[in-house]
C-alpha positions in Angstrom: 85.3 112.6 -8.4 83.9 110.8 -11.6 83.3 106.8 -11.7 82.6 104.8 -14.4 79.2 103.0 -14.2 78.3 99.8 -15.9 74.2 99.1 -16.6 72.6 95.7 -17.4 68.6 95.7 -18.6 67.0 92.9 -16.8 64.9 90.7 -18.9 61.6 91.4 -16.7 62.1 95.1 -17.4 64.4 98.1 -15.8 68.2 98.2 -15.8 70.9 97.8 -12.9 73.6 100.3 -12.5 77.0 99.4 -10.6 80.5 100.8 -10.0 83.3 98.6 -10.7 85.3 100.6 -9.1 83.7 100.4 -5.8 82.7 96.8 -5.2 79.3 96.1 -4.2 77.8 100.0 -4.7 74.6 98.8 -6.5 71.4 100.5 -7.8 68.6 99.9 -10.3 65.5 102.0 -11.9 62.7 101.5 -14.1 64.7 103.8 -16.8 68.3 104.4 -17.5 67.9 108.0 -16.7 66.3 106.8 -12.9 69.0 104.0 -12.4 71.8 106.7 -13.2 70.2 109.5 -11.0 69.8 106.5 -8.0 73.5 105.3 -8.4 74.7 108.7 -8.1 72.9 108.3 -4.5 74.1 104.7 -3.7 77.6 106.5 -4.8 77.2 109.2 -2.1 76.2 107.0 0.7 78.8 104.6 -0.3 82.2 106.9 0.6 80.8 107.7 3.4 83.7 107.3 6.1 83.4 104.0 7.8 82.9 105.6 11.9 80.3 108.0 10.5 78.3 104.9 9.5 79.4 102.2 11.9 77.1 101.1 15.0 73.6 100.7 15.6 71.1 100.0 12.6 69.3 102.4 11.3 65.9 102.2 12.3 64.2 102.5 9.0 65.9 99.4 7.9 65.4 97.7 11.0 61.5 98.4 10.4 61.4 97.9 7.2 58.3 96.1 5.6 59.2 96.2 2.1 59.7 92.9 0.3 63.6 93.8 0.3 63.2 92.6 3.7 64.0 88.7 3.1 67.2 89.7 1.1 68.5 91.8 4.3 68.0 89.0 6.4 69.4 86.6 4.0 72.4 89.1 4.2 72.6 89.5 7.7 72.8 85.5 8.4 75.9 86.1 6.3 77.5 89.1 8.0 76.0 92.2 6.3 75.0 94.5 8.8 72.6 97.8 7.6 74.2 100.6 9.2 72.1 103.3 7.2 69.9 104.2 5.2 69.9 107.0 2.6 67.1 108.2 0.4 66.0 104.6 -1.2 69.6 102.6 -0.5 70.7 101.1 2.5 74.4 100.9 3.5 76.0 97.2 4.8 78.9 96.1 6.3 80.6 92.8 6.9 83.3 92.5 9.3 86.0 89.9 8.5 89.6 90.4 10.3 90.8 93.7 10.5 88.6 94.4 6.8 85.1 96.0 6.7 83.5 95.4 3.6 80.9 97.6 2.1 77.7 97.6 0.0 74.6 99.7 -1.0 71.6 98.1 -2.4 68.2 99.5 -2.8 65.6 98.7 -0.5 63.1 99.2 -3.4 59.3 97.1 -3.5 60.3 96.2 -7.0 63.8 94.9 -7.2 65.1 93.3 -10.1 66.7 89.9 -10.5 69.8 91.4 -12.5 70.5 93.9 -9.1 70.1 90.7 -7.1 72.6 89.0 -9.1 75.0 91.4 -8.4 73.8 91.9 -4.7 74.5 88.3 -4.0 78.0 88.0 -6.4 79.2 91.0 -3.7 77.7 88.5 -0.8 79.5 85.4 -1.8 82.6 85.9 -4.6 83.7 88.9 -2.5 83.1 87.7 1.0 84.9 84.3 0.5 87.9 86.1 -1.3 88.1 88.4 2.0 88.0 85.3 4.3 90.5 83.5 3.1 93.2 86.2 3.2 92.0 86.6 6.6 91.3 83.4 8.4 92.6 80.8 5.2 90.3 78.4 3.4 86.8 77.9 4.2 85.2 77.0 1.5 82.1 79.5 0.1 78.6 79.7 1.7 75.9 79.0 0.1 73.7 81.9 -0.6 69.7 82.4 -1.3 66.8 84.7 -0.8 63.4 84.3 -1.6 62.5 86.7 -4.7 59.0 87.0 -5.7 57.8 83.3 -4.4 60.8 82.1 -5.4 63.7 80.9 -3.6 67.1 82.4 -5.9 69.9 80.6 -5.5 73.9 81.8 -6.2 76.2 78.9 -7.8 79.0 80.6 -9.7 78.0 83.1 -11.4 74.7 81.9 -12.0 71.6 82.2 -10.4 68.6 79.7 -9.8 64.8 80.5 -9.4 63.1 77.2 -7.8 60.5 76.7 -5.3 60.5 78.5 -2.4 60.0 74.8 -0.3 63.0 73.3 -2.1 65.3 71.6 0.1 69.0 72.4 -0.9 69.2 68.4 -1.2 66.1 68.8 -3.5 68.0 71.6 -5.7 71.3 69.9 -6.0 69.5 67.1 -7.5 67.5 68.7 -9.9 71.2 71.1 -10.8 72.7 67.6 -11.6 69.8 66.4 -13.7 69.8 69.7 -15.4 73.6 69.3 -16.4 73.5 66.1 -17.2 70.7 66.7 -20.2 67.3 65.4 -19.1 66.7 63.7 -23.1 70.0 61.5 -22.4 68.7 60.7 -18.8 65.4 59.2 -20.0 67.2 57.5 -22.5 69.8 55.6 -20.9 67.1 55.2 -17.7 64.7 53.0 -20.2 68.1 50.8 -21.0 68.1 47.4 -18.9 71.1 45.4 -18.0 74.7 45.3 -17.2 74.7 48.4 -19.6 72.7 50.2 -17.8 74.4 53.6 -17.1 75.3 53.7 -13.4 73.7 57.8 -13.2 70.5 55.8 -14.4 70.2 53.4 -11.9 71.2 56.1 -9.2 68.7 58.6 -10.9 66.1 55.7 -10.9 66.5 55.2 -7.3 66.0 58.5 -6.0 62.3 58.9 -6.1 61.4 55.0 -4.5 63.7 56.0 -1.5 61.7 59.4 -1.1 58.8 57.5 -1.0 59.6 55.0 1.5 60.8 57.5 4.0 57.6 59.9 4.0 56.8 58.1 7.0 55.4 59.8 10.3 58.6 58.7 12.3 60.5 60.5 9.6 58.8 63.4 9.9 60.4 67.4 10.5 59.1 70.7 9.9 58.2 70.7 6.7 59.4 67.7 5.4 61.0 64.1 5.9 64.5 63.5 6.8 65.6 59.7 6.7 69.1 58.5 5.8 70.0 57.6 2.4 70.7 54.1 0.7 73.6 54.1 -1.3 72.3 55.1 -4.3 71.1 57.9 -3.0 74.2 58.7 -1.2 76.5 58.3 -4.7 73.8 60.5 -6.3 74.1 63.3 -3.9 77.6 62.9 -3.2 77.8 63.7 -7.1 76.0 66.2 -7.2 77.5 68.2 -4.4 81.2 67.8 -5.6 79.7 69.3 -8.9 77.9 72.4 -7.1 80.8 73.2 -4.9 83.3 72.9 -8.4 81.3 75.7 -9.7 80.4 77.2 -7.1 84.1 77.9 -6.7 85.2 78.0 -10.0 86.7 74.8 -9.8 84.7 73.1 -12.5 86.3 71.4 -15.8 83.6 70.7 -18.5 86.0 67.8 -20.1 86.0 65.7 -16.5 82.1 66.5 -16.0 81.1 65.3 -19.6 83.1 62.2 -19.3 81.0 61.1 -16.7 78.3 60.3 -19.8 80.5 57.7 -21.3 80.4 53.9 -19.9 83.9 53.1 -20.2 85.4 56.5 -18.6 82.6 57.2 -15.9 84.3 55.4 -13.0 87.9 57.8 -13.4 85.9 60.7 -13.9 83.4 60.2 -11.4 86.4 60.0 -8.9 88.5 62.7 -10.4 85.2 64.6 -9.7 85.7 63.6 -5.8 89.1 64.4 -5.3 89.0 67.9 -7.2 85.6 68.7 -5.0 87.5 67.9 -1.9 90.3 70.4 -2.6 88.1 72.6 -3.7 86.0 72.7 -0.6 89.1 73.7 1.1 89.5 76.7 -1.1 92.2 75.0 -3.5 92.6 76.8 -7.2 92.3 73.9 -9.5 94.3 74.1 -12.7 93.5 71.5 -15.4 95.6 70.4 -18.0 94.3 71.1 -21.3 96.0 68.5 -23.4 98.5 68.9 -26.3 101.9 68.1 -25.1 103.5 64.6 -24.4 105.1 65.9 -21.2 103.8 64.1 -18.3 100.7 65.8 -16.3 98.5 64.9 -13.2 95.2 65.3 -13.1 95.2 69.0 -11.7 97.5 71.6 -10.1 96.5 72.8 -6.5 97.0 75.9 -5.2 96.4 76.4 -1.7 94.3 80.0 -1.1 96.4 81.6 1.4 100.0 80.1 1.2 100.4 79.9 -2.7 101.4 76.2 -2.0 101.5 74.1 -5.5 100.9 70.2 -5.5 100.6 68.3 -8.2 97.1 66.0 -7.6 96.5 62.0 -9.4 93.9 60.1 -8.8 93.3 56.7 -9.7 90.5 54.1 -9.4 91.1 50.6 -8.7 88.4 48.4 -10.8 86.5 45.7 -9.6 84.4 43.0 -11.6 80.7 44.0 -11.7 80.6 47.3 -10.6 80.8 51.7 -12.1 80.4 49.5 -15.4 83.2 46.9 -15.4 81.9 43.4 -16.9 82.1 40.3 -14.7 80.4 38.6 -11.4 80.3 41.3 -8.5 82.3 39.3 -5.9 83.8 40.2 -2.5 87.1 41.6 -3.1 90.5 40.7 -1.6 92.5 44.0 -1.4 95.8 43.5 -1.5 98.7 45.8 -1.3 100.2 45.0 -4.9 97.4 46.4 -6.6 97.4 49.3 -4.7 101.1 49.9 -5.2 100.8 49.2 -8.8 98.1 52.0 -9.0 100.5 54.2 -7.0 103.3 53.8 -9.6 100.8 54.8 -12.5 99.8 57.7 -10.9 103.1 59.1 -9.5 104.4 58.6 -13.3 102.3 61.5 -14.3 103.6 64.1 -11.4 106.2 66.4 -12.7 108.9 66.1 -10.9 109.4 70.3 -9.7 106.3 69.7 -7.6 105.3 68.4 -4.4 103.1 65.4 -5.2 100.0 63.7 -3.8 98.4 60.9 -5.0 95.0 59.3 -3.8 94.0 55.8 -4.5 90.4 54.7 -4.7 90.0 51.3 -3.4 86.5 50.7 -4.4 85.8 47.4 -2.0 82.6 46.9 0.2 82.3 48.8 4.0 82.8 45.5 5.7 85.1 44.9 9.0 86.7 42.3 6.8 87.8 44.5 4.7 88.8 47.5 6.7 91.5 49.4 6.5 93.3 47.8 9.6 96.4 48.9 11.2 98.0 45.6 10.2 97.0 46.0 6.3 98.8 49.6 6.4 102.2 47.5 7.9 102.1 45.6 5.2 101.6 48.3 3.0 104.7 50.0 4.2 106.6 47.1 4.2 105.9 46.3 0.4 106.5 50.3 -0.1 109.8 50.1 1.5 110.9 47.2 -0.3 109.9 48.7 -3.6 111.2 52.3 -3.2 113.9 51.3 -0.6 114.9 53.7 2.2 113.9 57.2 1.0 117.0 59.6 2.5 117.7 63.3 1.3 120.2 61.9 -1.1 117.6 60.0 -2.7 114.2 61.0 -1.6 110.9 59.8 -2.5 108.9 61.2 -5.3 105.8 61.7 -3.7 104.6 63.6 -0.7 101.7 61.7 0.6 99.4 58.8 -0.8 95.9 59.0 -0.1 94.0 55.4 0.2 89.8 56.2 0.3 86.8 53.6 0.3 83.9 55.5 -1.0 81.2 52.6 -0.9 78.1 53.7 -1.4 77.4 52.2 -5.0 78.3 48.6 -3.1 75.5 49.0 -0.6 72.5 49.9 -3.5 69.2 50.1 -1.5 70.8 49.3 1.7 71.8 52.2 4.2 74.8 53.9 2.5 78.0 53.2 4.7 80.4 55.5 5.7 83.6 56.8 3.8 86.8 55.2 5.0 90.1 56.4 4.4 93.9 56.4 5.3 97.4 57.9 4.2 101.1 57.1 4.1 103.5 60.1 4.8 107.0 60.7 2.9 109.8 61.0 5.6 112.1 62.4 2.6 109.8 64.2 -0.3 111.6 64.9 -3.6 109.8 68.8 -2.9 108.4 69.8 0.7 104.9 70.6 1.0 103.8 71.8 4.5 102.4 68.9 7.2 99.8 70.8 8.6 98.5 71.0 4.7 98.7 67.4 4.5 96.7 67.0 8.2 93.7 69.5 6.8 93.7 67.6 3.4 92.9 64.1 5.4 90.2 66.0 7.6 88.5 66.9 4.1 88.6 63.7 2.9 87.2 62.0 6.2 84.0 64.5 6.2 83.7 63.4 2.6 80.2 62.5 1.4 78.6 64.6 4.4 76.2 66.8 2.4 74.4 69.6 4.7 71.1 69.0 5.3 69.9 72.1 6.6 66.5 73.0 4.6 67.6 76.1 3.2 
């Protein structure tokens, strides 16, 4: 049986041999001739039948001392479990549902960054594809192994070298910084005044809160851990909808490099949100690209396991003297008007073949006074109903669900950042059904938004 092989020459030196046609059989040498002769191994152990392999570890792996050794356990905390090992490759399996996946790697003392590239595309791309045809959405795991004193990170299709000590709080900052173009940053950090750029202020923030928390009652193995203000909450917040948007494939260049201008940050920065949130649930995000006048929402949803198509809007309500809008910051009164006015603008862009679900941004300080309290929603519904009327099957309405979220953070500045608030108004008579229980795991991802995981790596 002949397979094709595909080779990549790492930059440090030696090339990378894989099969595309059997997913995650990997191999490297010094030479092309050695990486071809090596595949050809990985190859052999790879169609191996699944019971001959299956069981205990092979003991030579178990043992093993070579520096492979932190990518196998980095593995194994994901699944992969060495079965056996053959000449220099070792044979691992992951168990999800009723599928065993397989790969070979080489458990070699000099392994190159291209074959952990591929290694750890097989670990993450593959894995989470698997899951959710088994077991539905779940979002991807985050992957790393240290490499040479270096902790490598998967996003994407890209891979990161930082310190090994790096917190992943650490990384997604610097990722964000990184993106954002570090001559820019400086620039619009030195401005002062109301147009000062609202990623400045947050950026500029970031370090002064470190700082004040390296204090011995915030102290944990090897590091600090305090809570954040709310600059630093918006800035990570940010930067983890953007990670998990290409971590997934999710991410839209267009939406991100809005966030650079004054006048559009605010809609983009919550476009941002609401596309991570679906995302994290394993949503395929389809943009649309411009050139028509046909009405359009900001993306198409489409859920991972049931195929499930809803059109997304999101809208922002501003408020005077905050995300860049002139005037005196004052305590806001929300009312339902404005939120029903936003609702109309939005549902204006959903097409109408499509099950639609709009979220509206409040943007008003955590405060019990303005809370969203069971009484405000009555009204709400009350004001719905008397604009909409009585939605029946004969004349249903033209929206699924509306969203309404309070992400406060930027109102809190150095104080402790307060938590997200949210609630949602549920169509009796949709113009197109989309499933409840959809709508119930939607709200869940809304209510954990802004929790970043803080484990160290």
């Amino acid at each position: 049986m002949a397979f094709r092989v595909a080779v990549q020459r790492s930059e440090y030196g030696g090339v990378t041999a894989v099969v595309p046609g059997l997913p995650g059989c990997i191999s490297q040498g010094r030479t092309l001739e050695e990486a071809l002769a090596n595949i050809a191994e990985a190859v052999t152990l790879y169609l191996e039948p699944i019971d001959q392999v299956d069981g205990t570890p092979h003991a030579g792996v178990a043992g093993s001392t070579a520096p492979i050794e932190d990518l196998l356990r980095s593995l194994e905390r994901d699944g992969w479990v060495p079965v056996r090992q053959r000449g220099i490759h070792v044979r691992l399996h992951n168990r999800i549902g009723n599928t065993v996946l397989v790969m070979t790697v080489p458990a070699v003392e000099g392994i190159l960054d291209s074959t952990v590239f591929h290694i750890m595309s097989r670990a993450t791309v593959d894995v989470d594809r698997t899951r959710r045809s088994a077991w539905g959405p779940q979002g991807r795991d985050k992957l790393h192994t240290l490499w040479k004193g270096h902790r490598m990170r998967a996003v994407g299709n890209h891979l990161y070298f930082r310190p090994e000590q790096e917190t992943f709080h650490e990384f997604l900052i610097w990722m964000l910084w990184r993106m954002l173009n570090p001559k820019w940053l400086r620039e619009v950090m030195e401005q002062q005044g109301p147009r000062q750029h609202q990623l400045a202020r947050w950026f500029l923030a970031y370090q002064p809160w470190q700082r004040s928390g390296q204090r011995p009652e915030n102290e944990v193995e090897g590091g600090w851990r305090m809570p954040p203000s709310g600059d630093v909450q918006s800035l990570i917040a940010l930067a983890y909808d953007i990670y998990h948007l290409l971590h997934s494939g999710n991410f839209w260049g267009k939406v991100f490099r809005r966030l650079r201008d004054f006048e559009q940050f605010q809609g983009a920065r919550y476009e941002i949100a609401i596309a991570a949130i679906f995302s994290r649930l394993g949503y395929k995000l389809a943009y649309h690209k411009g050139g028509t006048d046909e009405r359009h929402p900001e993306f198409i949803a489409a859920h991972p396991k049931t195929n499930n198509e809803i059109a997304v809007e999101a809208k922002s309500r501003h408020r005077p003297g905050v995300l860049h809008v002139p005037g005196e910051r004052r305590l806001p009164q929300l009312t339902v008007h404005e939120v029903i006015s936003l609702f109309e603008e939005a549902i204006g862009q959903c097409p109408e073949h499509l099950p639609a679900v709009v979220f509206v941004d409040l943007n008003i300080p955590a405060t019990p006074a303005t809370g969203l309290a069971p009484q405000w929603f009555d009204e709400l519904g009350r004001a719905m109903l008397e604009r909409f009327g009585d939605p029946t099957p004969q004349k249903p309405d033209p929206f699924n669900v509306l969203f309404m979220t309070n992400f406060p953070y930027h109102w809190a500045e150095t104080h402790m950042a307060p938590p997200t608030q949210r609630g949602y108004v549920v169509s009796l008579h949709p113009r197109r059904q989309f499933p409840t229980h959809l709508i119930r795991e939607i709200d869940e991802a809304v209510a954990n938004y802004g929790f970043v995981p803080d484990e160290r790596f």
